[in-house]
C-alpha positions as CSV (number, residue, x, y, z in Angstrom):
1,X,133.5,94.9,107.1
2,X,134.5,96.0,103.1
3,X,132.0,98.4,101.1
4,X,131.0,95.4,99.9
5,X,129.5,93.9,102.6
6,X,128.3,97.0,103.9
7,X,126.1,97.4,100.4
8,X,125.1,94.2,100.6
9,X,123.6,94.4,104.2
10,X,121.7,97.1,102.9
11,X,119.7,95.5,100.1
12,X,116.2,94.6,100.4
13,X,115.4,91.7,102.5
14,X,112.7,89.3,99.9
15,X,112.3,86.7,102.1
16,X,108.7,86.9,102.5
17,X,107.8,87.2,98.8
18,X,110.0,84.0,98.2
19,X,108.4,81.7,101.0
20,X,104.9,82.7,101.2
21,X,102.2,82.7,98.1
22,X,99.8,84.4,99.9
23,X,101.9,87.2,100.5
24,X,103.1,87.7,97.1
25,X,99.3,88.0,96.3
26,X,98.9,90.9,98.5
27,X,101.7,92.2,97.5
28,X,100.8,92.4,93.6
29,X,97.4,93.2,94.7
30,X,98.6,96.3,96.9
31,X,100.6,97.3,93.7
32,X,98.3,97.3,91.1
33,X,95.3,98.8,93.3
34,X,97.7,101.9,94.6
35,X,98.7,102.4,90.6
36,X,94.8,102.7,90.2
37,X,93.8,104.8,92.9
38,X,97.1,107.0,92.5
39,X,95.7,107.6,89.2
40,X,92.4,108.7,90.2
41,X,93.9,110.6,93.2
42,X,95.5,113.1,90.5
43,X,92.6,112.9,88.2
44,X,90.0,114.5,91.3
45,X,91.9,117.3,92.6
46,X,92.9,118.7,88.7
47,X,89.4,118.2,88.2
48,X,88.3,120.0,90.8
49,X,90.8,122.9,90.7
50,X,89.7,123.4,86.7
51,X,86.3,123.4,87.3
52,X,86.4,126.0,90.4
53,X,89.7,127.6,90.5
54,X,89.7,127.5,94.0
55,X,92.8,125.5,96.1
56,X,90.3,125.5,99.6
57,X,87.7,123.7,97.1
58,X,90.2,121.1,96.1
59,X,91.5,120.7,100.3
60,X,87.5,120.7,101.1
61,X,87.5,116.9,99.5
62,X,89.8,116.1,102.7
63,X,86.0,117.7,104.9
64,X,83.6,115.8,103.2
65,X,85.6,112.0,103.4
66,X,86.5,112.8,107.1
67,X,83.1,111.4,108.4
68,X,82.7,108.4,106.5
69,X,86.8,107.8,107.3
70,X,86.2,108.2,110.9
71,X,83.1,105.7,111.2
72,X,83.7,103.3,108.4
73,X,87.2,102.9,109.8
74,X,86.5,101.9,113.0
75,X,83.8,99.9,112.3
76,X,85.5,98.2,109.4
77,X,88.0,96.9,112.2
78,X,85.7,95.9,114.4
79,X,84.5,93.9,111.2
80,X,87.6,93.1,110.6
81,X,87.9,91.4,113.9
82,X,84.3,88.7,113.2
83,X,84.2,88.4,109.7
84,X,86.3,86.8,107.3
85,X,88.7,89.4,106.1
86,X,89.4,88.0,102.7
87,X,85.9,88.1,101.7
88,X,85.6,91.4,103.2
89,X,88.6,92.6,101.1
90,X,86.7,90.8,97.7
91,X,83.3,93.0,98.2
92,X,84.9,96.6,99.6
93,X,86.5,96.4,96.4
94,X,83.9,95.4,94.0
95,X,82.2,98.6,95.5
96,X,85.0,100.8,95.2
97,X,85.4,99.8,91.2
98,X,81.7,100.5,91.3
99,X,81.8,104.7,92.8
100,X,84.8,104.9,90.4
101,X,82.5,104.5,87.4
102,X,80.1,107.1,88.5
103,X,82.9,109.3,88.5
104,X,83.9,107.9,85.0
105,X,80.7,108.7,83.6
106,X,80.6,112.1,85.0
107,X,84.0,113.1,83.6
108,X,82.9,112.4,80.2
109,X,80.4,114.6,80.3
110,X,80.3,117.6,78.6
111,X,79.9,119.9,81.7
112,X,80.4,117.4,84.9
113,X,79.1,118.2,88.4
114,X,81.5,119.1,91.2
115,X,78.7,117.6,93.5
116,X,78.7,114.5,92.1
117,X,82.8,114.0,92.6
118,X,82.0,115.6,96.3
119,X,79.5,112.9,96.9
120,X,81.3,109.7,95.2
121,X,84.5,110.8,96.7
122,X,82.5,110.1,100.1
123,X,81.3,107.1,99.1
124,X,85.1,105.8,98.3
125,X,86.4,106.7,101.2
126,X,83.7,104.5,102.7
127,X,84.5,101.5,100.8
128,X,88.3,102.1,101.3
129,X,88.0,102.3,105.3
130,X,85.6,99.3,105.5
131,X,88.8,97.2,103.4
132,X,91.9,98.6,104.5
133,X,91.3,97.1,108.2
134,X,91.3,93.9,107.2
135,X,94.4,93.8,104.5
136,X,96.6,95.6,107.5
137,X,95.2,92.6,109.9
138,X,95.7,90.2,107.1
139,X,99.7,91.0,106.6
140,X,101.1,89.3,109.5
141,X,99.5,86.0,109.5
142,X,100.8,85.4,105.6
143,X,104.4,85.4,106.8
144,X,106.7,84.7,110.0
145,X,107.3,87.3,113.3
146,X,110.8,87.6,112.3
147,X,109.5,88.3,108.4
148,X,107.4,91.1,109.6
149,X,109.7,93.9,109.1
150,X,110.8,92.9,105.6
151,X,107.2,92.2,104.9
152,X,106.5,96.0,106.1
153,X,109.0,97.2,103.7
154,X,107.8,95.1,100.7
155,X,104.6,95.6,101.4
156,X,105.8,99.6,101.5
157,X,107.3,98.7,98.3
158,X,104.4,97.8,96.2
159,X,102.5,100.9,97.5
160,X,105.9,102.9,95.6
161,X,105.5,101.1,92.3
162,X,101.9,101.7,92.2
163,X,102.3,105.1,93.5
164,X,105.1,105.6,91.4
165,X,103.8,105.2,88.1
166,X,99.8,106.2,88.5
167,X,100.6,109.9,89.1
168,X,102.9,109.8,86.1
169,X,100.1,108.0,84.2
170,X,97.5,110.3,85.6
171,X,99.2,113.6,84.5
172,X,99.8,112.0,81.4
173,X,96.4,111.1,80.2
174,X,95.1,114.5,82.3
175,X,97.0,116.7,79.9
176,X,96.5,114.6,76.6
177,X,93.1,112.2,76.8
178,X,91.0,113.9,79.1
179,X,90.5,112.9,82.8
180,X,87.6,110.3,82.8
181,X,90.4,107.8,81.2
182,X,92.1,108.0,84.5
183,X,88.9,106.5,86.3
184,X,88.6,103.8,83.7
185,X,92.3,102.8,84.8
186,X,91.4,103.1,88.5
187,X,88.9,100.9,87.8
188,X,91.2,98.0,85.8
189,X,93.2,97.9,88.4
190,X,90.5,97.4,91.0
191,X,89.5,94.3,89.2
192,X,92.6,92.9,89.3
193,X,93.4,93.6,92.8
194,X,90.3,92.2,94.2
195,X,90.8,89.0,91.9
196,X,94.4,88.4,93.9
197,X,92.1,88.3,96.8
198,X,90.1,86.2,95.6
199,X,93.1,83.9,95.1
200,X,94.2,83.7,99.0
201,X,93.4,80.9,101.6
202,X,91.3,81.8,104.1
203,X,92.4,82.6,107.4
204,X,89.9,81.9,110.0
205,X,90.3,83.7,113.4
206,X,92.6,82.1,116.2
207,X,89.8,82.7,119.2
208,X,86.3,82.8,119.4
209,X,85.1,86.4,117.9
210,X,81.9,88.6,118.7
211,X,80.1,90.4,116.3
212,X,80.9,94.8,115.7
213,X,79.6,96.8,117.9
214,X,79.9,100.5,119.6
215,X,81.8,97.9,123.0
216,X,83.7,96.1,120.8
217,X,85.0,99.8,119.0
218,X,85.2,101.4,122.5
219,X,87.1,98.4,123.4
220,X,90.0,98.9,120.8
221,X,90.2,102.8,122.0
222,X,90.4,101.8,125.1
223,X,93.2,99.3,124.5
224,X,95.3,102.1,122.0
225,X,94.8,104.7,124.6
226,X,96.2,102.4,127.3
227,X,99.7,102.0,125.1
228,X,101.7,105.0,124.8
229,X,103.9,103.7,122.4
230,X,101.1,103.0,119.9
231,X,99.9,106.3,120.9
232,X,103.1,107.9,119.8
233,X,103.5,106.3,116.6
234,X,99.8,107.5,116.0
235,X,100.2,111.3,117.1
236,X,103.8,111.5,114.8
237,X,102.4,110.2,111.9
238,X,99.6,112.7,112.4
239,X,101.9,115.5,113.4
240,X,103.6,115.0,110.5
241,X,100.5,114.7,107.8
242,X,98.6,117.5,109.6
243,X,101.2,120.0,109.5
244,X,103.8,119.1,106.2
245,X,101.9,117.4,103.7
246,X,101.9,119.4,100.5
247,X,100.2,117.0,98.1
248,X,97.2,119.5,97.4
249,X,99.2,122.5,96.7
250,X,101.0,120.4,93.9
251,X,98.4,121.6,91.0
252,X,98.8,125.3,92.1
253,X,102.5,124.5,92.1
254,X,103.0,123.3,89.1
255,X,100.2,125.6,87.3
256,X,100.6,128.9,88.6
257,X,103.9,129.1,90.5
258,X,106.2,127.4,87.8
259,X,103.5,127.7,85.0
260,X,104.5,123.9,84.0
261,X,101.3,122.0,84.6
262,X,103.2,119.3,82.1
263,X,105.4,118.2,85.0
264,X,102.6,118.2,87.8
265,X,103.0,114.9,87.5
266,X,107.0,114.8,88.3
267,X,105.7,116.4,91.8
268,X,103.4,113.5,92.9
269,X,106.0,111.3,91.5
270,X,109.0,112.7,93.2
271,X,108.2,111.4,96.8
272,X,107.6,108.1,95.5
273,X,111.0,107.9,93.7
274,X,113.1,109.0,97.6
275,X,110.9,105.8,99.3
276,X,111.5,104.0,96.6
277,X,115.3,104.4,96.4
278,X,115.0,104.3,100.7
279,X,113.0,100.7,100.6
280,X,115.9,99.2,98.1
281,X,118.2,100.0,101.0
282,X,115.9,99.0,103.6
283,X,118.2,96.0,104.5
284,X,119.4,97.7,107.9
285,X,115.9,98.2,109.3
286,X,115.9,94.8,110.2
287,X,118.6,95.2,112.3
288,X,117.3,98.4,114.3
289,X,115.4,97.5,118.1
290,X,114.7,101.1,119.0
291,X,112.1,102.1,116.8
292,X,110.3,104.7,118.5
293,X,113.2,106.6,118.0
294,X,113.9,106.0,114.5
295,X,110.5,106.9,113.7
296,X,110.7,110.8,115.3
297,X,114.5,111.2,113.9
298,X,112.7,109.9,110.3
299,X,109.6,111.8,110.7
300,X,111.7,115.7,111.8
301,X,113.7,114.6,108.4
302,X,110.6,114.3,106.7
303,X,109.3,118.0,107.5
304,X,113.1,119.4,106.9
305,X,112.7,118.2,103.2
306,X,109.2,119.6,102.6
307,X,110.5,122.9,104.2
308,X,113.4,123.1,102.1
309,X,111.3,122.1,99.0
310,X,109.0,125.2,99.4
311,X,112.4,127.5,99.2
312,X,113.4,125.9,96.3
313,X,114.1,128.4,93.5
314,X,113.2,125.8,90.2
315,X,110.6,122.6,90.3
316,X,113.7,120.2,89.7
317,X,115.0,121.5,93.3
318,X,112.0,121.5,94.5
319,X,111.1,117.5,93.1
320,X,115.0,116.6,94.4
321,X,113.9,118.1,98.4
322,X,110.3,115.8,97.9
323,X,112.2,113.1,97.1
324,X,114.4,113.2,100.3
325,X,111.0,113.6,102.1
326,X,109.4,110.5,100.8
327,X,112.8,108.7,101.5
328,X,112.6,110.2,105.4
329,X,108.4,109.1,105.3
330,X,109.4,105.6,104.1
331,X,111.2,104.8,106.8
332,X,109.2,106.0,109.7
333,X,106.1,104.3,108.1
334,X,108.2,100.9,108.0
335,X,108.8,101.5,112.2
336,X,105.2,102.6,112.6
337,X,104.0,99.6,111.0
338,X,106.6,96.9,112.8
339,X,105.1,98.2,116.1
340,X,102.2,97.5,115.0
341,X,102.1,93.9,113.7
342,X,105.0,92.8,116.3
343,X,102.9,93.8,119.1
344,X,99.2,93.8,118.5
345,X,97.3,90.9,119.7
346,X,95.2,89.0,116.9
347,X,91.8,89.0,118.3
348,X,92.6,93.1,118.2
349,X,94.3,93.4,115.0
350,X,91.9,94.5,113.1
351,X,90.2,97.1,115.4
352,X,93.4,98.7,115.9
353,X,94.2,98.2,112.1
354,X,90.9,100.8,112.1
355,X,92.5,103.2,114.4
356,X,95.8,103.3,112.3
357,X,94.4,104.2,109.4
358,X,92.5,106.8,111.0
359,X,95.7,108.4,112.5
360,X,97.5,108.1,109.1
361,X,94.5,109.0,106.9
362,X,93.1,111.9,109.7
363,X,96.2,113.7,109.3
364,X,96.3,114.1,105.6
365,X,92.8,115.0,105.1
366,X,93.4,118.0,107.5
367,X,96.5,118.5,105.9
368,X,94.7,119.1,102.8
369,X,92.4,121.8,104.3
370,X,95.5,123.7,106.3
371,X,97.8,123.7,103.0
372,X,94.8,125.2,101.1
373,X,93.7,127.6,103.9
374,X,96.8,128.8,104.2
375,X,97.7,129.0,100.3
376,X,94.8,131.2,99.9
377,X,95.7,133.5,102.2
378,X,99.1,134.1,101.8
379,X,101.0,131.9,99.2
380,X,101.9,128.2,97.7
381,X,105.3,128.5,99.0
382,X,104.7,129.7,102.2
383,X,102.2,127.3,103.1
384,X,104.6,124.3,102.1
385,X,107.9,125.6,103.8
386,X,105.8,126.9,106.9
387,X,104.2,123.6,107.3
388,X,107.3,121.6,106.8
389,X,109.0,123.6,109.6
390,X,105.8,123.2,112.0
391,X,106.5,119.7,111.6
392,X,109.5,119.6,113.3
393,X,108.0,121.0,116.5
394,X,105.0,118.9,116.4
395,X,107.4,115.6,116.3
396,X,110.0,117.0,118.8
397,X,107.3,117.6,121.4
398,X,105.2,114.3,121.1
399,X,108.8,112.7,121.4
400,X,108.6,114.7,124.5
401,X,105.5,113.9,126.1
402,X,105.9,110.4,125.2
403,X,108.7,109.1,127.0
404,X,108.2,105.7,127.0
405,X,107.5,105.7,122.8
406,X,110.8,107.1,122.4
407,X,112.8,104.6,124.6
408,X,110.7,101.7,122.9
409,X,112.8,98.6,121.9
410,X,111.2,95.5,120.2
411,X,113.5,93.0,122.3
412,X,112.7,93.8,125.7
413,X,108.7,95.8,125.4
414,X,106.6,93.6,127.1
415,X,103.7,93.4,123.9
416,X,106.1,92.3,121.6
417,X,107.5,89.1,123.8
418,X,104.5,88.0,124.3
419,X,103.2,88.1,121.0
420,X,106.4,86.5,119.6
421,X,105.7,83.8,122.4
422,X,102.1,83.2,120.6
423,X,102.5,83.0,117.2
424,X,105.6,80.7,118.3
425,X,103.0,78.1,120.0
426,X,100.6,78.2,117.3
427,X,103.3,77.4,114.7
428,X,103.7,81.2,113.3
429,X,107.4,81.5,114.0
């Protein structure tokens, strides 16, 4: 094979964007609304650190969303499982556009209350976990089986470019119009997200559903608990989050450690730009069967980088390490989420769908706390290089425990087949 071939095996598989409409409507959609809440996602923790001065204050967010994360989630995808997910999708975010302007009007105020961004940011996370469900148990019915893992990777993809570009927006108009600008973006984009919704076809459940309920939830548990491959993609991912994620430390970073808060928004960018640069490539994912392993291999990368990164002597070193972590994070979340949508049954979808996002959303949010903990008790750097390192531990000995994650392979694991065989009879090759 030339250099030219092997380049050209590595682009970007666009297959699904080119044969289903429905798709490409999530996909803008999931753009647009990640530029909007990436916005606001800088905009609350500045906020927050100006106003009090305090890092643990700006981790404490990650305490008071935990509770509504945990039980909207799961009950969202038992929703998610009866209702009709696309109108579900239309009236979460309706809601979420509506918290955002309560934290628009607050910020222009001449002396805003930390209570009331406390409080709202509750009420988002709400909202968000109710949604998110359903667009993760929507995915894989708008394209082919064999599409799913270049679906996974575009749909990775339009999380980037949103994510991408709202940080940069939000320390922009942060340093130079004033925060409450950022929720009036947040809000925009919101609209226009939950107007792509709006567009899609419906999808009405294959099989007879029941409505949510505390059986229905335990049910899903039950069924996660039973797989140890999902288990293992759910207990890295947290690993990983829990342990690594530096994200809250950035406005200390750039603030007090390099005294550049003009480039705090190079920091939240910098991870986006490595997945970004990782997805383009993403061609060869298609081609990998053993995924539980690529996902610990990507996920011990990931908390390399972040180690490194705390060492580095300047921010540009530091932003170049980030990168290569959100490169390595890319493609473990592509893995973790072609496990799931190869091998989850329909009629479970969605309450698993509420399970995944607690494992990828529990980790962070006690991420948060640790890294500003552990910040203000000994230092910005040490608590990012000390939890980058931890990282590597925490993956290795889930990899450990979890035998039969690490030796999974999508041709031969028993869920997979027999969804394949499924969607093949109902016409969803």
């Amino acid at each position: 094979m030339t250099w030219t071939e092997r380049m050209r095996a590595l682009r970007m598989d666009v297959t699904p964007l080119r044969a289903s409409r429905d798709f490409r409507l999530l996909f803008l959609a999931g753009t647009v609304f990640y530029f909007g809440a990436m916005v606001t996602y800088v905009a609350i923790p500045f906020q927050i650190y100006t106003i009090t001065g305090s890092n643990f204050a700006v981790g404490a967010v990650g305490l008071v969303e935990l509770g509504p994360l945990v039980v909207f989630g799961l009950y969202g995808g038992a929703l998610a499982d009866h209702v009709d997910r696309r109108k579900l999708l239309v009236w979460a975010g309706l809601a979420q556009a509506l918290f955002t302007a309560v934290l628009a009007v607050n910020a222009f105020r001449g002396d805003p209350s930390v209570w009331v961004i406390f409080v709202v940011s509750a009420l988002l996370a709400s909202s968000s976990s109710l949604q998110r469900p359903s667009r993760e148990a929507l995915m894989p019915r708008t394209v082919t089986h064999d599409q799913i893992p270049a679906a996974n990777a575009l749909t990775s993809l339009g999380m980037q470019l949103g994510v991408l570009v709202g940080p940069a927006v939000g320390g922009l108009l942060v340093a130079y119009v004033g925060i409450g600008w950022c929720f009036l973006i947040d809000i925009c984009g919101l609209g226009v997200a939950t107007a792509m919704f709006v567009l899609m076809r419906p999808y009405p459940h294959r099989e007879e559903t029941t409505p949510p309920s505390l059986a229905g939830i335990g049910q899903g548990i039950r069924y996660a608990l039973s797989r140890r491959d999902l288990l293992g993609t759910y207990f890295v991912d947290i690993a990983a989050m829990l342990l690594a994620l530096p994200v809250v430390l950035f406005p200390a970073l750039a603030k007090e450690v390099f005294e550049k808060p003009q480039l705090l928004g190079l920091l939240y960018s910098a991870e986006t730009v490595g997945a970004l640069v990782a997805t383009g490539l993403s061609g060869w994912t298609s081609r990998i069967h053993h995924h539980g392993r690529a996902i610990v291999i990507a996920a011990a990368a990931y908390g390399v980088c972040v180690g490194l990164a705390g060492l580095m002597p300047n921010i540009w070193l530091v932003a170049a390490f980030f990168a290569l972590s959100g490169a390595a994070d890319m493609v473990s979340g592509v893995f973790r989420g072609t496990v799931w949508s190869q091998t989850i049954p329909e009629a479970m979808r969605g309450r698993l769908a509420g399970i995944e996002m607690l494992s990828y959303s529990l980790g962070p949010l006690g991420g948060q706390v640790r890294a500003g903990i552990t910040a203000d008790l000994w230092t910005v750097r040490g608590a990012i290089s000390s939890g980058g390192f931890a990282c590597i531990g925490g993956v290795t000995l889930t990899a450990l425990i979890l035998r039969d994650f690490w030796s999974y392979d999508a041709r031969t694991d028993e869920h997979a087949v027999a969804e394949r065989a499924i969607r093949a009879a109902a016409g969803e090759t």
